[in-house]
matplotlib code that plots the C-alpha trace (Angstrom):
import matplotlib.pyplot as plt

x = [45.6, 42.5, 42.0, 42.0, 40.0, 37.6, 37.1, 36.9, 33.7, 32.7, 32.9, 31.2, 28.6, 28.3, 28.0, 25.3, 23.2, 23.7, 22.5, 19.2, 18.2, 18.8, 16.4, 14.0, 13.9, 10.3, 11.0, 13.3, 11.9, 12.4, 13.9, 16.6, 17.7, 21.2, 22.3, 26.1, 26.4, 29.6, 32.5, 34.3, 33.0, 34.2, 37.7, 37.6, 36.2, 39.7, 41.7, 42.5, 42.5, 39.0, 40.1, 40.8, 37.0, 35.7, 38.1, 36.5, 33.1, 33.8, 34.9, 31.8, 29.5, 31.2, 30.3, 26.4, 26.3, 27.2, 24.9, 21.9, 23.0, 22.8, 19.6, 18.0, 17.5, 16.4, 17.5, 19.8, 20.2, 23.1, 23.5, 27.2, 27.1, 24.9, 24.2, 24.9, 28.4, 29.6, 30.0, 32.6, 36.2, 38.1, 40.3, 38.0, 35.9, 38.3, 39.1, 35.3, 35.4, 39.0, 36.8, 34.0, 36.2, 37.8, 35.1, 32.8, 35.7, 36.7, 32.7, 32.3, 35.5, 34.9, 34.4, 31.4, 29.4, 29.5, 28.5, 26.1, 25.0, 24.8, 23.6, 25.2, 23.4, 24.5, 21.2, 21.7, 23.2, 25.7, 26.9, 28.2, 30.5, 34.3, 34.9, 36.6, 34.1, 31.6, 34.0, 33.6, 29.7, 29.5, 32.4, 30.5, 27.0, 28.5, 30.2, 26.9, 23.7, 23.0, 22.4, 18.8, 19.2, 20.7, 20.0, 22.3, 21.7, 24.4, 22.9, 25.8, 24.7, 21.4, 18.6, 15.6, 13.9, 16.0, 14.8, 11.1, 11.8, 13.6, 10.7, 8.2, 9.8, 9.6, 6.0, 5.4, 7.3, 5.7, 1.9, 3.4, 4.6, 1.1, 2.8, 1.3, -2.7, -2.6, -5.3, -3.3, -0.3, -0.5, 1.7, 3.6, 3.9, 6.1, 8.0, 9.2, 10.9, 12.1, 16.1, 16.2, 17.8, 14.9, 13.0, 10.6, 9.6, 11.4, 10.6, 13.4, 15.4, 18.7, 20.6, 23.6, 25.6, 22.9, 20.9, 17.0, 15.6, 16.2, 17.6, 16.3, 16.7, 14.2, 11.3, 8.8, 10.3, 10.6, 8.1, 5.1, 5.3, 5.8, 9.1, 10.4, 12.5, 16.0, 18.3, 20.9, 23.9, 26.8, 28.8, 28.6, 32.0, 31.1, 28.1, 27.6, 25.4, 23.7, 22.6, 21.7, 19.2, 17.7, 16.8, 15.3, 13.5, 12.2, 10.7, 9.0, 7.6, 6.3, 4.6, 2.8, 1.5, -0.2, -1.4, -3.3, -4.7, -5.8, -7.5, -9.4, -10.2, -11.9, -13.9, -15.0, -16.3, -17.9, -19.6, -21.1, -23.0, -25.7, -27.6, -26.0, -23.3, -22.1, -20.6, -18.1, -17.0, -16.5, -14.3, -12.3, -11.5, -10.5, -7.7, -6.5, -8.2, -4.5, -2.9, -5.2, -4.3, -6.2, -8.3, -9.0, -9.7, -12.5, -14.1, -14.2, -15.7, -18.3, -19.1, -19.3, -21.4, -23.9, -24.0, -24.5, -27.7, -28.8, -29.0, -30.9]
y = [5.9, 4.8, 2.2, 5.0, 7.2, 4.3, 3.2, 7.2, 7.2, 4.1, 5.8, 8.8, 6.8, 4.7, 7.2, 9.3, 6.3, 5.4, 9.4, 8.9, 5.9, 7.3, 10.2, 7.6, 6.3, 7.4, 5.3, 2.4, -0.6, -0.9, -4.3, -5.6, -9.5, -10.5, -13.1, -12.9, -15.5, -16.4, -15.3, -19.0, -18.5, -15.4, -16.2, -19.0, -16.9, -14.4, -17.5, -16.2, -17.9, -18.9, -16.6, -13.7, -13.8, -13.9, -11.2, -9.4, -9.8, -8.9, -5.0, -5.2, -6.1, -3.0, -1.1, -2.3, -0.9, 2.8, 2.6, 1.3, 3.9, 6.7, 5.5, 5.7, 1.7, 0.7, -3.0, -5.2, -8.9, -10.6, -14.5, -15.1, -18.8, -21.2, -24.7, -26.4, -24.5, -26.6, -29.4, -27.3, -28.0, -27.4, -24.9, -23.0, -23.2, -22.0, -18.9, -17.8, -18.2, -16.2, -13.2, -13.3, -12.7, -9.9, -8.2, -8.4, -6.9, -4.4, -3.2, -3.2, -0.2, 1.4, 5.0, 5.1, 2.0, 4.3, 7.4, 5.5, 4.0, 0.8, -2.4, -5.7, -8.8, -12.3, -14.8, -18.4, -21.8, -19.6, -22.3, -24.6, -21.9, -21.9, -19.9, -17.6, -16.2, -16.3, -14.2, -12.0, -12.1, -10.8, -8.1, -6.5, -6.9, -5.6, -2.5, -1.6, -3.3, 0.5, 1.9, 1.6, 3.8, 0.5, -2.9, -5.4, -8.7, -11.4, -14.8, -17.3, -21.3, -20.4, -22.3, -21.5, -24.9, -25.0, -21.8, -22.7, -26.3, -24.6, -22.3, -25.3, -27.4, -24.5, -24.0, -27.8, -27.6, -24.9, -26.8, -29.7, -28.2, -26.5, -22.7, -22.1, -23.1, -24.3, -21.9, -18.8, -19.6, -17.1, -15.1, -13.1, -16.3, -18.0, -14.1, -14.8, -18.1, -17.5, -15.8, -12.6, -10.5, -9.2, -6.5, -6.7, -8.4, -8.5, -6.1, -7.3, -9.9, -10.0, -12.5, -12.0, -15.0, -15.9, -18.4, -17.3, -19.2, -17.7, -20.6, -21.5, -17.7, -16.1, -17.9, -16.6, -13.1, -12.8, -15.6, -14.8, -11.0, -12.2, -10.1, -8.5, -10.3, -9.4, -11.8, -10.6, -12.0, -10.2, -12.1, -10.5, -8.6, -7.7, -6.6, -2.4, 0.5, 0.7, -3.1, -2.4, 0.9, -1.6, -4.0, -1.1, -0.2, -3.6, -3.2, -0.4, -1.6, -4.6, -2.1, -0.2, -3.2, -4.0, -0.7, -1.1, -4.4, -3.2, 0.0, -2.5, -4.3, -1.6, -0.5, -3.9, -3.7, 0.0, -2.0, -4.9, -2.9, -0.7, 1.6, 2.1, 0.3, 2.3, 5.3, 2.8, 1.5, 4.9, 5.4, 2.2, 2.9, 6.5, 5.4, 3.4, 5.6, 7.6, 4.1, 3.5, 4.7, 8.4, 6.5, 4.2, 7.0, 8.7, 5.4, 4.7, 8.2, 8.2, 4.6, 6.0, 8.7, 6.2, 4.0, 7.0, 8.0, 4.4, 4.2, 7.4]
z = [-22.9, -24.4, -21.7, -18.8, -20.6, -21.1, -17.5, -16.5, -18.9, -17.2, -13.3, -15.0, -16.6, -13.1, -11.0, -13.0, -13.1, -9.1, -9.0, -11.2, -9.1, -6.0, -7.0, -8.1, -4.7, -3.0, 0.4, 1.5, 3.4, 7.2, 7.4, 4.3, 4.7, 2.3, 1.3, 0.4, -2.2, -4.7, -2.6, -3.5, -7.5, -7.8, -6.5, -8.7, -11.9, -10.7, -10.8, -6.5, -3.6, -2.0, 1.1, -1.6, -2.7, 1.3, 2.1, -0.9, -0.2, 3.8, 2.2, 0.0, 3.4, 5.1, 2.2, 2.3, 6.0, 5.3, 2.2, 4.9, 6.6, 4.2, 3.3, 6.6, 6.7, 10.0, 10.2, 8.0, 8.7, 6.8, 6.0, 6.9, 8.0, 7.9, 9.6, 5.7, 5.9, 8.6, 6.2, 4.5, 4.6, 8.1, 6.1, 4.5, 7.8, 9.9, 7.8, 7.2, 11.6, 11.9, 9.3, 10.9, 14.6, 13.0, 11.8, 14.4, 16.6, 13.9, 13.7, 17.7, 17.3, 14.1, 14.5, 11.9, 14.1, 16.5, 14.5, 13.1, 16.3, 15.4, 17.4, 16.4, 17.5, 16.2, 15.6, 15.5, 16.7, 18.1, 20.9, 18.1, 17.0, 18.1, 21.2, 19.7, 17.5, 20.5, 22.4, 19.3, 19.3, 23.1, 22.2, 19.8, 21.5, 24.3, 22.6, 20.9, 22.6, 23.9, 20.1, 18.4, 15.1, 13.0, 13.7, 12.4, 12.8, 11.4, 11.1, 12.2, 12.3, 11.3, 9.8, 9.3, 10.0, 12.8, 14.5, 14.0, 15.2, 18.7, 18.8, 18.1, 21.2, 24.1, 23.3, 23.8, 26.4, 28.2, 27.2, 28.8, 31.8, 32.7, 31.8, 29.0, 27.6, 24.0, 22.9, 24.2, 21.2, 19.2, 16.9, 19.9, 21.4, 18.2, 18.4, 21.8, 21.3, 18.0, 17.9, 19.2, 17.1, 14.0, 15.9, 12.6, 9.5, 6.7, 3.8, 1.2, 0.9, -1.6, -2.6, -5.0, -7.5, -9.8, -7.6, -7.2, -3.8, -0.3, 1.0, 4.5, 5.8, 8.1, 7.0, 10.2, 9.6, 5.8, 4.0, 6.5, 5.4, 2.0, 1.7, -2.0, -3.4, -5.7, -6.8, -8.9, -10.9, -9.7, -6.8, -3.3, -3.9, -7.0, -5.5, -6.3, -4.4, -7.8, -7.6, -3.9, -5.5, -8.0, -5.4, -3.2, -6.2, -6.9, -3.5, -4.0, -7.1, -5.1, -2.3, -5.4, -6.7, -3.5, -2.6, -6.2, -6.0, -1.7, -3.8, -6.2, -2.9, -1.8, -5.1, -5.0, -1.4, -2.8, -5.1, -3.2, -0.2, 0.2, 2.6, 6.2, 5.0, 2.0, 4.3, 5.9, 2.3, 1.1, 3.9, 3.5, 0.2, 0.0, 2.4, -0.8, -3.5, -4.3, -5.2, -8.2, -11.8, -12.4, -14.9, -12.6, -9.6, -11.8, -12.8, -8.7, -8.1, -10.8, -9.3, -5.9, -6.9, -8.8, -5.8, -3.3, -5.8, -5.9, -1.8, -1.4]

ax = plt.figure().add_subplot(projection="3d")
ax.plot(x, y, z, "-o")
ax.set_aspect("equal")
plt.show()
């Protein structure tokens, strides 16, 4: 008796909290990268099966796409396999490949893809995969490439060296061949022969089980925007909508800080003209003037004001 009345204290507790963050929440990033760590520790730490803990943290990855949804996410990209994991046994291999097949087909029919209008795109080495997950990766691709509301992209023999390296070779290539002039690389031109599957950066990466370094993932998309980062202790099944609101709010957190230090950017730039050029500061900075502290905002304006009467 106590016991249930305990963990129906806990729920309560849980879901008042998951409330008050959710109402905390002043914007969500665009673009959310996971990675889905400590499926095989967490069967271990439940004394299960290692295909126990993948099966696990398969439901929890289901449960992280309605909550992107709810959310109003626009893109989610998902670290299922990557080109380290094909050093893994054959028999835990060839399980993660028969989950991955099933839930690519079970996404590509499920009602709330649909609803949701999802569009599945797989991003990777995919050609070194068994056939039968690549018959998988066109199913779904084909069942929702017509959807644009939530992109989900589910990085399968990926590496992140490996996709600059590919992207590296066709633009030598193309020098080579006379198609392309070496001054006209440029960042669109890295875009285009990178994976498709991102349609943009990466605002927040999370990565679950303990470890904190993003591992090789999406290093064009998510280290040249210089992404938020969460890593958390809690392995990917364990992984709750409350430790997915905390890592939105670290990113928020992260997107204040910079909107501050862009403000004291522009105080500064206040502060080092003069004459014709003091009307284009002011502008610049009251674009960023809100994201400063309101003692900080009347220090800017009397500063303003001083430099305004110094120039006349």
């Amino acid at each position: 008796m106590l016991r249930v009345m305990r963990e129906r204290l806990e729920r309560l507790g849980y879901g008042a909290y998951e409330r008050l963050l959710q109402r905390e929440l002043s914007g969500t990033p665009s673009h959310v990268a996971v990675i889905q760590d400590g499926n095989r520790r967490y069967a271990r730490k439940e004394g299960v099966e290692t295909t126990q803990g993948h099966s696990e943290g398969a439901e929890t990855t289901e449960a992280l796409l309605h909550w992107c949804d709810d959310l109003d996410i626009d893109e989610v990209t998902l670290y299922a396999f990557s080109t380290e994991n094909f050093d893994r046994p054959e028999e835990q291999r060839e399980y993660i490949f028969d989950l991955v097949e099933e839930k690519l087909r079970s996404f590509a029919d499920a009602d709330r893809v649909h609803d949701a209008e999802v569009c599945i795109r797989a991003i990777g080495e995919t050609e070194l995969l068994p056939e039968r997950v690549r018959a998988a990766i066109d199913y779904a691709e084909r069942r929702t490439g017509h959807y644009d509301r939530l992109n989900l992209n589910v990085a399968l023999a990926y590496g992140g060296r490996a996709e600059l390296l590919g992207a590296a070779r066709d633009i030598a290539s193309d020098v080579e061949s006379g198609d392309l002039a070496p001054e006209d690389v440029d960042v669109d031109t890295v875009e285009d022969c990178l994976y498709q599957g991102p349609t943009c950066d990466v605002d927040l990466i999370v990565r679950t089980g303990g470890d904190e370094r993003t591992s090789n993932f999406l290093p064009w998309h998510a280290n040249g925007n210089e992404a938020a980062t969460f890593f958390c202790t809690p392995y990917w099944p364990e992984f709750r909508k409350i430790d997915f609101l905390r890592a939105i709010r670290t990113y928020q957190n992260r997107e204040a800080s910079w909107r501050t230090t862009r403000a004291r950017r522009a105080m500064s730039l206040v502060q080092a003209v003069e004459g014709a050029d003091l009307s284009q500061a002011r502008q610049v900075l009251g674009r960023f003037r809100g994201a400063l502290p309101s003692s900080e905002r009347r220090r800017v304006d009397e500063e303003v004001e001083a430099a305004g009467e110094t120039a006349d």
